[in-house]
C-alpha positions as CSV (number, residue, x, y, z in Angstrom):
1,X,11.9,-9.5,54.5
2,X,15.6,-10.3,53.5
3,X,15.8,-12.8,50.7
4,X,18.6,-16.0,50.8
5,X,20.7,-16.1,47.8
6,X,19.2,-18.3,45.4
7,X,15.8,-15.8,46.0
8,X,18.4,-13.1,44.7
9,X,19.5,-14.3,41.6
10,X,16.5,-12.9,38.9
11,X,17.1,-9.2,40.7
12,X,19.5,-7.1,39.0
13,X,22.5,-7.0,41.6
14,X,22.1,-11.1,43.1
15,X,24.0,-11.6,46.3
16,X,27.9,-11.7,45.5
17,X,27.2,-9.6,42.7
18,X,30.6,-6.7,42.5
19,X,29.0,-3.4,42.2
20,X,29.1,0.8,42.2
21,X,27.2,2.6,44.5
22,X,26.2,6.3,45.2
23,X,28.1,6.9,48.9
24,X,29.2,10.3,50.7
25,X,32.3,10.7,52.0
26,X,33.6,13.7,54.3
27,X,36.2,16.1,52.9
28,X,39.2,18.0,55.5
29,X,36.2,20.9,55.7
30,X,33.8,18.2,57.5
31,X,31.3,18.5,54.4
32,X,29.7,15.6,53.1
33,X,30.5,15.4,48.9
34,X,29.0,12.6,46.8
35,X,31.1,9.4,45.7
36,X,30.7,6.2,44.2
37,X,32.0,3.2,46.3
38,X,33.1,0.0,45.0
39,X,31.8,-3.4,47.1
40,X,29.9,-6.5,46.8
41,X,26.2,-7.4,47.2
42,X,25.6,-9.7,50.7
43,X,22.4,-9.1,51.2
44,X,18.7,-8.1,49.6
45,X,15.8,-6.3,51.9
46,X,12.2,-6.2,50.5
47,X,10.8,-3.6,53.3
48,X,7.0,-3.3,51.7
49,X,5.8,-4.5,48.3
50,X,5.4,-0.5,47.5
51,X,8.9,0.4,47.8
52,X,12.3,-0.4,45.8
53,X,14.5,-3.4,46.9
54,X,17.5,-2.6,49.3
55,X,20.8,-3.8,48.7
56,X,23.3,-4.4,52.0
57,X,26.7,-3.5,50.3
58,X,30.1,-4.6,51.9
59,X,33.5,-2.9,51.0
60,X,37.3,-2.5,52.6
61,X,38.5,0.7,54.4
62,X,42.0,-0.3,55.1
63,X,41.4,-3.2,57.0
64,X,38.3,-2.6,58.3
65,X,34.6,-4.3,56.2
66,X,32.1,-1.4,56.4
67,X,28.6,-2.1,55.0
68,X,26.1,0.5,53.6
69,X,22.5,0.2,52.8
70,X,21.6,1.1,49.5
71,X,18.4,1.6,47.3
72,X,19.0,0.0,44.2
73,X,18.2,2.8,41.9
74,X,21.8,3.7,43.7
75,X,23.5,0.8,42.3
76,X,25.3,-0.7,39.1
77,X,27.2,-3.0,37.6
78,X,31.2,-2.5,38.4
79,X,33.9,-2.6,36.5
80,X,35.3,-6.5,35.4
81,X,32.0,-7.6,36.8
82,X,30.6,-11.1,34.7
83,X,27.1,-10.6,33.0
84,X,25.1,-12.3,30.5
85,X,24.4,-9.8,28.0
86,X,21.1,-10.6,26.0
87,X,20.2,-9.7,22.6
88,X,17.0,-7.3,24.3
89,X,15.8,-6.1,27.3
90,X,14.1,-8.5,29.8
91,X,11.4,-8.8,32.8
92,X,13.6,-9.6,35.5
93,X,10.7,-12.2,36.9
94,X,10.7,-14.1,33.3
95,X,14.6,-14.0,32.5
96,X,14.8,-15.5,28.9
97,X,17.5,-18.4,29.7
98,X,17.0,-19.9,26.7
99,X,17.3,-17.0,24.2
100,X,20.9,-16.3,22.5
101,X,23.1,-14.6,25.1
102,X,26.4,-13.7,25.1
103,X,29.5,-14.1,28.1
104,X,30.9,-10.4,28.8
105,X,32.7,-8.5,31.2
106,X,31.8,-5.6,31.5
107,X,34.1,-2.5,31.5
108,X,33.0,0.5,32.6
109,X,29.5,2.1,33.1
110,X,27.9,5.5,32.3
111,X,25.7,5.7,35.5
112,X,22.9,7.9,34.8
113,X,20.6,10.2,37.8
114,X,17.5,9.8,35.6
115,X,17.1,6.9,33.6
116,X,19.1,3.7,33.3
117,X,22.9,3.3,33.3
118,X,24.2,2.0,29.9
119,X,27.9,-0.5,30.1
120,X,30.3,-0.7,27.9
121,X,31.1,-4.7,27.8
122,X,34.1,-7.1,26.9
123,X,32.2,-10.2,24.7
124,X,35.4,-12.9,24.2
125,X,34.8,-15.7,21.8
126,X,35.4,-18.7,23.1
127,X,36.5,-19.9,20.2
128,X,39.1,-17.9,18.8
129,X,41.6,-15.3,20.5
130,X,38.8,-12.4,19.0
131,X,37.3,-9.9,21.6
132,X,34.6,-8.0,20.9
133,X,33.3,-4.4,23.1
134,X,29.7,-3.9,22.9
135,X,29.0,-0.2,23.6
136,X,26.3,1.4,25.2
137,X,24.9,-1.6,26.6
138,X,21.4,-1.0,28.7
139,X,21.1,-2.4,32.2
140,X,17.7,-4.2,31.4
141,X,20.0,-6.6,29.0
142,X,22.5,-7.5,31.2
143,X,22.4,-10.6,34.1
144,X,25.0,-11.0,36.6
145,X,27.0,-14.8,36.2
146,X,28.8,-16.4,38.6
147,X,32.8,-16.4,37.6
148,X,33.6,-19.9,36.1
149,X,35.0,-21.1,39.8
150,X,32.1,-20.2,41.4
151,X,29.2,-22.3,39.0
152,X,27.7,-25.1,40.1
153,X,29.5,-28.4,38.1
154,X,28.8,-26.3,34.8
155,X,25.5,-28.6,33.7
156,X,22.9,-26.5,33.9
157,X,22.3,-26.3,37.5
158,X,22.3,-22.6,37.5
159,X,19.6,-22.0,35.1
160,X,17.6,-24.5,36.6
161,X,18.2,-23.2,39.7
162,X,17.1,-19.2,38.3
163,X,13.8,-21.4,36.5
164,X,12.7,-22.2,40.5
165,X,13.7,-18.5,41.5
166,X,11.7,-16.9,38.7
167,X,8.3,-19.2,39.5
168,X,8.7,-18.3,43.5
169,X,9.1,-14.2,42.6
170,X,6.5,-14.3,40.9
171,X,4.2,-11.3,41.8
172,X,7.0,-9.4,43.4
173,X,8.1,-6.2,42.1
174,X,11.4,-6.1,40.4
């Protein structure tokens, strides 16, 4: 089952989300090495209830759009990517909207092979030239946001919008 967009956006990596992803690439011997590849989220696959989510991920080679599908313990936030970063971790089918949450960018990440990748991310305040770095920020408090160009008129329509999404995924794993 492949979700639309607005079903994406209580998952971690939300359609149009920029992400890092584990990838192989071929070296001059013909040998496959491990990379990390740098794209953008177009699509979300639920195959069975039992097994993780999987994330269709675009990116450029020269001129060319390749896409790659990835499980999405092989995925993380990428660098200058817009989160909401919350005070604590979260259940990604109850998001706490209404809780105090800050507007960052994040940085850079510290993926992780066992356990969950931790971000270091850029918190401006909006109401001074200040900028504050949050270090070794977990996954589980961060939410992909839409770059300002990208929200909906700016009243609210989002979070109402990720209210619906939340009641409908209810009872799905995440």
């Amino acid at each position: 089952m492949t979700l639309t967009a607005e079903q994406t956006t209580t998952l971690p990596f939300p359609i149009g989300c920029p992400v890092w992803y584990n990838g192989v690439s071929s070296n001059n011997e013909g040998t496959e090495a491990p990379i990390l590849k740098r794209g953008t989220v177009v699509s979300v696959t639920l195959v069975d209830k039992s097994s993780p989510w999987v994330y269709t991920i675009e990116h450029r080679e020269g001129e060319e759009v390749v896409s790659d599908d990835v499980l999405e313990s092989g995925v993380c936030f990428s660098d200058n990517c817009p989160v909401l970063v919350f005070r604590k971790k979260f259940s990604r089918v109850d998001p706490p909207l209404n809780d105090s949450k800050d507007e960052g960018i994040v940085m850079f990440g510290v993926i992780s092979l066992k356990g969950e990748n931790r971000y270091t991310v850029m918190i401006p305040n909006k109401d001074s030239p200040e900028t504050r770095f949050e270090e070794n920020v977990e996954e589980g408090r961060l939410m992909f946001r839409k770059p300002p160009q990208e929200i909906l008129a700016g009243n609210g329509e989002e979070e109402d919008q990720v209210q619906a999404n939340r009641k409908r995924a209810r009872g799905r794993p995440t």
